[in-house]
C-alpha positions in Angstrom: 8.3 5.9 14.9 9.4 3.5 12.4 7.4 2.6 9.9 7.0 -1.0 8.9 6.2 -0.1 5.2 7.1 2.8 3.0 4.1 2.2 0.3 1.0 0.8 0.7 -0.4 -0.1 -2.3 -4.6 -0.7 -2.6 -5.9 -3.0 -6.0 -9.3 -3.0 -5.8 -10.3 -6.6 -6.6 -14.2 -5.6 -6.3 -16.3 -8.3 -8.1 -20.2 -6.6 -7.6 -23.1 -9.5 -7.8 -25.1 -7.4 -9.9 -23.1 -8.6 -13.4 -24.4 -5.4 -15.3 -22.9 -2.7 -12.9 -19.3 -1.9 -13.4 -16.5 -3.1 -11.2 -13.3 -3.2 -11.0 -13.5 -7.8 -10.6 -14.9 -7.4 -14.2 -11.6 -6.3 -15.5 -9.5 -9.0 -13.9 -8.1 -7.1 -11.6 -7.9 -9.9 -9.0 -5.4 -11.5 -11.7 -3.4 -7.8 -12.2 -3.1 -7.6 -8.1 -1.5 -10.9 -7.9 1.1 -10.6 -10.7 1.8 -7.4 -8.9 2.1 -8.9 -5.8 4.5 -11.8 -7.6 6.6 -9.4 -9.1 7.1 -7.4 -6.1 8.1 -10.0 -4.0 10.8 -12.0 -7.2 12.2 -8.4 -7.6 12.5 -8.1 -3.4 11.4 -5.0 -3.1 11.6 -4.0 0.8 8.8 -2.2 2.6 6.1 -2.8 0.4 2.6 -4.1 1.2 0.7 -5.4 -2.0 -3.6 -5.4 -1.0 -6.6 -6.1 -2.9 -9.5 -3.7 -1.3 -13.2 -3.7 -1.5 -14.9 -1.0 -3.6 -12.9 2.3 -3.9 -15.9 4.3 -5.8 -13.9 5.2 -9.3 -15.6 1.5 -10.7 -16.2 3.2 -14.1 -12.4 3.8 -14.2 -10.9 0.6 -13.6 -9.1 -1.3 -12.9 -8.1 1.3 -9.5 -4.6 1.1 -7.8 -4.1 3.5 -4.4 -0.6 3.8 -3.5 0.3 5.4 0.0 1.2 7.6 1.6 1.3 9.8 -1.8 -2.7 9.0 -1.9 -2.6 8.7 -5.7 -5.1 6.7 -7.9 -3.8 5.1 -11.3 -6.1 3.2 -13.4 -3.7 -0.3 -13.8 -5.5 -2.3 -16.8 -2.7 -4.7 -17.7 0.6 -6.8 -17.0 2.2 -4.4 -18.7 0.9 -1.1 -16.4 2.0 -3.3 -13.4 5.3 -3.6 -14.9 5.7 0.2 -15.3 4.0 0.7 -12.1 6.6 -1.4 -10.4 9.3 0.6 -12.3 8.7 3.7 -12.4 7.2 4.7 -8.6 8.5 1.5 -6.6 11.9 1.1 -7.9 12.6 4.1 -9.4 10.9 6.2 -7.1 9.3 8.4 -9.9 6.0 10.0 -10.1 4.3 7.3 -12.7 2.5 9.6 -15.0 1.5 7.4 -17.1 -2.1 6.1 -15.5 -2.4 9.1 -12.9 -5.8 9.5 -11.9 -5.8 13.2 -11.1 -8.5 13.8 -7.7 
């Protein structure tokens, strides 16, 4: 079977309506997701599906990335993470250490 993307990558974008729980909307991560998205696509990187998700449950972590099929969480805070994000596991193929999330 071939599979139409190689990574899957989760940004949770969850704003919650009660304004003093945590969540991930608080941190802009609706603004990180879409430079993520932008970058992916100017750099044309192939096979690679950019979502926001609901609530992934690590709120008082986040900003929360999920990249599959590897399954791992990294917490993704600025322009900058994205950057090495994009670098280091999407272009370089590397393990990005840097904001692993260990389960």
């Amino acid at each position: 079977m071939k599979l139409f993307y190689e990574k899957h990558i989760f940004f949770c974008t969850n704003l919650r309506k009660d304004k003093e729980k945590i969540s991930c909307g608080k941190h802009k991560s609706q603004e990180l997701r879409n430079y993520m998205k932008k970058r992916v696509k100017e750099l044309a990187i192939k096979k690679v599906r950019v979502n926001s998700s609901g609530c992934l449950n690590r709120c008082k972590l986040g900003p929360i990335v999920v990249s599959y099929p590897e399954g791992k969480w990294y917490k993704i805070s600025s322009k900058e993470d994205v950057d090495l994000f994009i670098d280091e596991l999407l272009i370089k193929r590397k393990t990005f250490k840097k904001n692993l999330i260990e389960n």
